[in-house]
C-alpha positions as CSV (number, residue, x, y, z in Angstrom):
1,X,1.5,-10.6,1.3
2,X,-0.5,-12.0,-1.8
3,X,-1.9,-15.3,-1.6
4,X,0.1,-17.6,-3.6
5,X,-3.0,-19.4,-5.0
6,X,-4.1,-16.2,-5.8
7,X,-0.9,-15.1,-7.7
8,X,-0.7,-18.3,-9.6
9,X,-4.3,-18.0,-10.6
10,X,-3.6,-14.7,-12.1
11,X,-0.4,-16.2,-13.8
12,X,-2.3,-18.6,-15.8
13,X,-4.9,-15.9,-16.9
14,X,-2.0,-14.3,-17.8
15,X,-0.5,-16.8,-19.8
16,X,-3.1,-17.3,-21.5
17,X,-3.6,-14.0,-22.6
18,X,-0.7,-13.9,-23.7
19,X,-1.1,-16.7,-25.7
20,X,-3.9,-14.8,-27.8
21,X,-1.4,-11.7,-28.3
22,X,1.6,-14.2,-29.6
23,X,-1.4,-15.7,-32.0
24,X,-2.1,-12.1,-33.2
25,X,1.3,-11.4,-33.7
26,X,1.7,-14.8,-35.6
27,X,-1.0,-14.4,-37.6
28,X,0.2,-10.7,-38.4
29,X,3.2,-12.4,-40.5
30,X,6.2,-12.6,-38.2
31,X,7.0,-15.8,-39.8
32,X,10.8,-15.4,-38.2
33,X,9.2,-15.6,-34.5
34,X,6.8,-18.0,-36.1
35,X,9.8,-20.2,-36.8
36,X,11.7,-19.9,-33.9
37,X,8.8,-21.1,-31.8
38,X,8.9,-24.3,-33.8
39,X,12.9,-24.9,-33.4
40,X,13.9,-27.2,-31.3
41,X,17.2,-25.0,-30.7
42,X,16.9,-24.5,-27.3
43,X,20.5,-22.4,-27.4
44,X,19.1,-20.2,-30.1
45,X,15.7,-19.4,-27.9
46,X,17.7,-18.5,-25.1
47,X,20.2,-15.8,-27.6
48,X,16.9,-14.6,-29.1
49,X,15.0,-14.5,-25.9
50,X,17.5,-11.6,-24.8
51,X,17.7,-10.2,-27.5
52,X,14.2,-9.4,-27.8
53,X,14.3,-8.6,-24.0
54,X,16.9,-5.9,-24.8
55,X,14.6,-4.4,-27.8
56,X,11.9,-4.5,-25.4
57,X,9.5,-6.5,-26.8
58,X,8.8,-8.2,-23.8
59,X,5.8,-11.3,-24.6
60,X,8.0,-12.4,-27.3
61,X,10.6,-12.7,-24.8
62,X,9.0,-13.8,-21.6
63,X,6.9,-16.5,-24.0
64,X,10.4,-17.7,-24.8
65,X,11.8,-17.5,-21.0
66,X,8.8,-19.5,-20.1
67,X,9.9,-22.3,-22.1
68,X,13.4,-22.5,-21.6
69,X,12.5,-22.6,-17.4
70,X,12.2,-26.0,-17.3
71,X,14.4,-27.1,-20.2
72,X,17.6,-25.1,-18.6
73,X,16.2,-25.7,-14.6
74,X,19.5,-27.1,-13.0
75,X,22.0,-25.6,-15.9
76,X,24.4,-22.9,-15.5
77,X,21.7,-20.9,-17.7
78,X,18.5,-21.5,-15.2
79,X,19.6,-18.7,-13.0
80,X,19.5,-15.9,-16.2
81,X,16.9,-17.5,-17.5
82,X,14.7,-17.2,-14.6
83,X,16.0,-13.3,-13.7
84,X,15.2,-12.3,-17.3
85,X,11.4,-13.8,-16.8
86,X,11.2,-11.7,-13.8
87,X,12.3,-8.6,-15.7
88,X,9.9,-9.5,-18.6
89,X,6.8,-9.2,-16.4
90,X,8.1,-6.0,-15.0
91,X,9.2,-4.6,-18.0
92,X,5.1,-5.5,-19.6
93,X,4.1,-3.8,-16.4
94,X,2.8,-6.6,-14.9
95,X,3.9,-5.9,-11.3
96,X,1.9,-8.9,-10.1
97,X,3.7,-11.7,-12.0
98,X,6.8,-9.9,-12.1
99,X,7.2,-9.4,-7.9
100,X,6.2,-13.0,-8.0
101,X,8.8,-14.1,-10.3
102,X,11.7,-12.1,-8.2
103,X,10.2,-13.5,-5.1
104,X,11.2,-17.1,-7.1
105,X,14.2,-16.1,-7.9
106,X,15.5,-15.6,-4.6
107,X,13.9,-18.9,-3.0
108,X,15.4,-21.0,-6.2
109,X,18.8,-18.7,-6.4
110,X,19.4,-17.3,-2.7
111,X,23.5,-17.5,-3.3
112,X,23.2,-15.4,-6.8
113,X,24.8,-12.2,-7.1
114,X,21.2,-11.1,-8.5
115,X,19.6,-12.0,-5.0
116,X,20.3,-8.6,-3.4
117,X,18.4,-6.7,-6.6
118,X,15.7,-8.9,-6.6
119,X,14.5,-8.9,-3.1
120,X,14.2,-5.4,-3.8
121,X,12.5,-5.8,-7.3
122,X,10.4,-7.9,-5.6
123,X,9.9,-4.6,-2.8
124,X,9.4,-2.5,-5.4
125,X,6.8,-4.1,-7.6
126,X,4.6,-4.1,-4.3
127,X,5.2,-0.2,-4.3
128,X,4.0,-0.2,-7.8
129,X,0.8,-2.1,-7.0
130,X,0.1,0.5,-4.3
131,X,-3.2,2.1,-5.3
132,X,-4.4,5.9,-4.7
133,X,-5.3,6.4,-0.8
134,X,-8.9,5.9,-0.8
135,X,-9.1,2.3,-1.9
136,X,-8.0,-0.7,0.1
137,X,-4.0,-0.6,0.9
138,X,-3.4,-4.3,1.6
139,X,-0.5,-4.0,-1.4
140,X,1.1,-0.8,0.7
141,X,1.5,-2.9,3.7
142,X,2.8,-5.7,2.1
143,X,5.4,-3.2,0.1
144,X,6.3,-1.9,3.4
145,X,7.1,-4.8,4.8
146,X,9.3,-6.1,1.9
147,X,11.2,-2.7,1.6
148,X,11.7,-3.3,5.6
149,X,12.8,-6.7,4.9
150,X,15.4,-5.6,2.4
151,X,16.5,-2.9,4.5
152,X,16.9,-5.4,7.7
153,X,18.9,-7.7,5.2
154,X,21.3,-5.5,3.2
155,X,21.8,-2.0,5.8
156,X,24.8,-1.3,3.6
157,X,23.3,-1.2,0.1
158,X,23.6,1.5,-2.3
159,X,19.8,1.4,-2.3
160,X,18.6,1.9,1.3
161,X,18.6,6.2,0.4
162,X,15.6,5.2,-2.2
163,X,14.2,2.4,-0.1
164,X,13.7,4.7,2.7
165,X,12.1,7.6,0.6
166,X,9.9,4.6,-0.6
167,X,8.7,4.0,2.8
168,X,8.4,6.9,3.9
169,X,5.6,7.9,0.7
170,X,4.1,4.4,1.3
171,X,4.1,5.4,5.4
172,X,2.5,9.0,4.2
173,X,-0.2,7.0,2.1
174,X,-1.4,5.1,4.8
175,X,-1.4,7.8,7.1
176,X,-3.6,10.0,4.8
177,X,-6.0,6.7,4.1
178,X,-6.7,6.9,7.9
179,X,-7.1,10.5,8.0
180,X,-9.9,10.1,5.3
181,X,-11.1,7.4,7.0
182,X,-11.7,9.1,10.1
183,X,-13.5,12.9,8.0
184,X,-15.4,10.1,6.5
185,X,-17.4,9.3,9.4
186,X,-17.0,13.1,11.4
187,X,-18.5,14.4,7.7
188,X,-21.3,12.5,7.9
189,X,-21.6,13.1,11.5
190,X,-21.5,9.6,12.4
191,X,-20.1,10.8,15.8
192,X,-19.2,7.9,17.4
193,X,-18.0,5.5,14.6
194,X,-16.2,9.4,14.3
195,X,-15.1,9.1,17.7
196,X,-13.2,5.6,17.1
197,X,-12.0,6.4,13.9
198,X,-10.5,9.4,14.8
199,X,-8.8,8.1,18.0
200,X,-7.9,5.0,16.1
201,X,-5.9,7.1,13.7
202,X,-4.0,9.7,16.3
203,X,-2.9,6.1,18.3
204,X,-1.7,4.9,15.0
205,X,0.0,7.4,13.6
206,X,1.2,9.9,16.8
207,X,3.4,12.3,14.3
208,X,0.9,12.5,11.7
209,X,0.5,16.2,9.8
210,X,-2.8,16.0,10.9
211,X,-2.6,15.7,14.2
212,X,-4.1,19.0,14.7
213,X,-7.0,18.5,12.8
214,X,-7.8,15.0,13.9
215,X,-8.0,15.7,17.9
216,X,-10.1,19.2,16.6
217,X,-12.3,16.9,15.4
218,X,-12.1,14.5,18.3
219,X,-13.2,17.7,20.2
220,X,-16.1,18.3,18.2
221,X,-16.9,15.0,17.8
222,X,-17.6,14.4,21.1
223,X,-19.1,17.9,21.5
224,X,-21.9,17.2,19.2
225,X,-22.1,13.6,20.4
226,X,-23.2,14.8,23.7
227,X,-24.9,18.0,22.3
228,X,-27.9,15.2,20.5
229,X,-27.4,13.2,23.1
230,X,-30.9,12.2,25.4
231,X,-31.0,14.2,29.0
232,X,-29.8,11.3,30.6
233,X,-26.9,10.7,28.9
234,X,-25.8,14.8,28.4
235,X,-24.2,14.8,31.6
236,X,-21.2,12.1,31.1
237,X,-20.9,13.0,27.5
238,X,-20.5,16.8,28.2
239,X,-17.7,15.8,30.5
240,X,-16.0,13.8,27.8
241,X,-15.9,16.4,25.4
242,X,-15.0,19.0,28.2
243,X,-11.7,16.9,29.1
244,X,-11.3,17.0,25.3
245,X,-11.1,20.8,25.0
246,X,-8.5,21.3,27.8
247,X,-6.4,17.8,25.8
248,X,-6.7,20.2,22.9
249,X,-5.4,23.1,24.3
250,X,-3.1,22.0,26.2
251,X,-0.9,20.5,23.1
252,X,-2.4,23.5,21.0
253,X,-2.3,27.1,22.6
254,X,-2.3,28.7,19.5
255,X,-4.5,26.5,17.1
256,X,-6.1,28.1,14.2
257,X,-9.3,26.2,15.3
258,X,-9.2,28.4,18.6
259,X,-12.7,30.2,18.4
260,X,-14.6,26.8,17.3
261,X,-12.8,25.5,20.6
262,X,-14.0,29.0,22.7
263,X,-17.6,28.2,20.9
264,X,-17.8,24.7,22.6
265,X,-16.5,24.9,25.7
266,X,-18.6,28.1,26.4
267,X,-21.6,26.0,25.3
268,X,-20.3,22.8,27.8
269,X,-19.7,25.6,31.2
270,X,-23.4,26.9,30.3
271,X,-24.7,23.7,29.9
272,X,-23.0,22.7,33.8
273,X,-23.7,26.2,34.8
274,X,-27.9,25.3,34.0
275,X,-27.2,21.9,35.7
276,X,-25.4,23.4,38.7
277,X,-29.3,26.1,39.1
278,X,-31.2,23.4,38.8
279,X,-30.0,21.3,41.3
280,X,-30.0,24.6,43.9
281,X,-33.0,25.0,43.3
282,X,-33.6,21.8,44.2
């Protein structure tokens, strides 16, 4: 999952951006927020603070939170306090600071009767983070592994139907990033980077939707592998990509990719059938 360093790192950047859009704000006229910044009515911060959470102007409120953390940390009020600053960041978007936050909440409040919604807060803010197939999917791996972690811990929630849909759309994601991974290198026929990548993903992922498609293209990968291959090397490679073709259709019959399939193994028996001559004439 994210490195804490990291995380806190980000915080701070945060915080201080957040500073600049409460000075805005200030400056804008809101002498009444103005005001209450300057109080030293720590019981009136906290009312205000939710109140302003439940109009959803969240940086008043989280600025607020943030302030009252350490003031109410050990009250009856710390555990609110600190739920509400987890909601804050998640409300503002910030999926980052907010699954961090959660994650604190349970560590600092693992008895709470909000520990069960935050563990999968915190699950669900590292869906959120989860970014579009082609890019790196570090945050969809840690989000599956959170969701499976709240799954493991509460098997009787009301919220193991959604967690599992969530998985399975994070499981899909990751299946399709090593599909693209894989036409990647057989596109640029890279065959045998193609070759790993391809066999890499089918090991992976055994009930993929593209199953079909990604042993084709193992096929043909090794097909044209041994096709530019030098004389010397033709004769193992053709072999490969011959036990790929009867693989293929053996879990295929009836594979829309059946005449590419005829095409290369015709090409493989005349290419054995010219080595078989040569050597009678030998």
């Amino acid at each position: 999952m994210h490195d804490t360093k990291i995380v806190e790192s980000y915080i701070l950047m945060k915080k201080f951006l957040l500073l600049i859009v409460l000075l805005a704000t200030l400056l804008a006229g809101c002498s009444e927020y103005q005001k209450l910044l300057k109080s030293n009515d720590v019981n009136l911060k906290y009312k205000k603070a939710i109140v302003y959470y439940n109009e959803e102007q969240y940086v008043k409120a989280a600025t607020l939170f943030e302030e009252l953390i350490p003031i109410f940390r050990g009250t009856s009020k710390a555990e609110t306090v600190s739920y509400y600053m987890a909601y804050c960041n998640y409300g503002m978007g910030d999926y980052i600071t907010g699954g961090y936050y959660f994650r604190n909440f349970i560590k600092n409040f693992p008895d709470s009767s909000y520990a069960e919604e935050c563990l999968y807060m915190s699950a669900y803010c590292y869906y959120m983070e989860s970014p579009k197939p082609r890019l790196d999917q570090t945050a969809t791996s840690d989000a599956l592994d959170a969701l499976q972690l709240y799954i493991n811990r509460y098997p009787n929630s009301s919220r193991i139907e959604e967690g599992n849909k969530l998985i399975d759309e994070l499981q899909d994601k990751l299946v399709y990033k090593s599909y693209l991974s894989a036409r990647n290198y057989f596109d640029r026929e890279k065959y045998p980077s193609a070759v790993i990548a391809i066999q890499n993903a089918i090991n992976d992922y055994p009930g993929s939707s593209y199953r079909e498609e990604l042993k084709f293209m193992l096929l043909e990968s090794r097909f044209q592998y041994a096709v530019k291959s030098v004389d010397q090397k033709q004769n193992e490679r053709y072999n490969l990509a011959k036990e790929e073709y009867f693989s293929f259709v053996d879990e295929f019959p009836k594979s829309k990719f059946q005449k590419e399939c005829e095409r290369m193994i015709n090409t493989i028996d005349a290419y054995f059938g010219k080595d078989k001559s040569a050597n009678e004439d030998k």
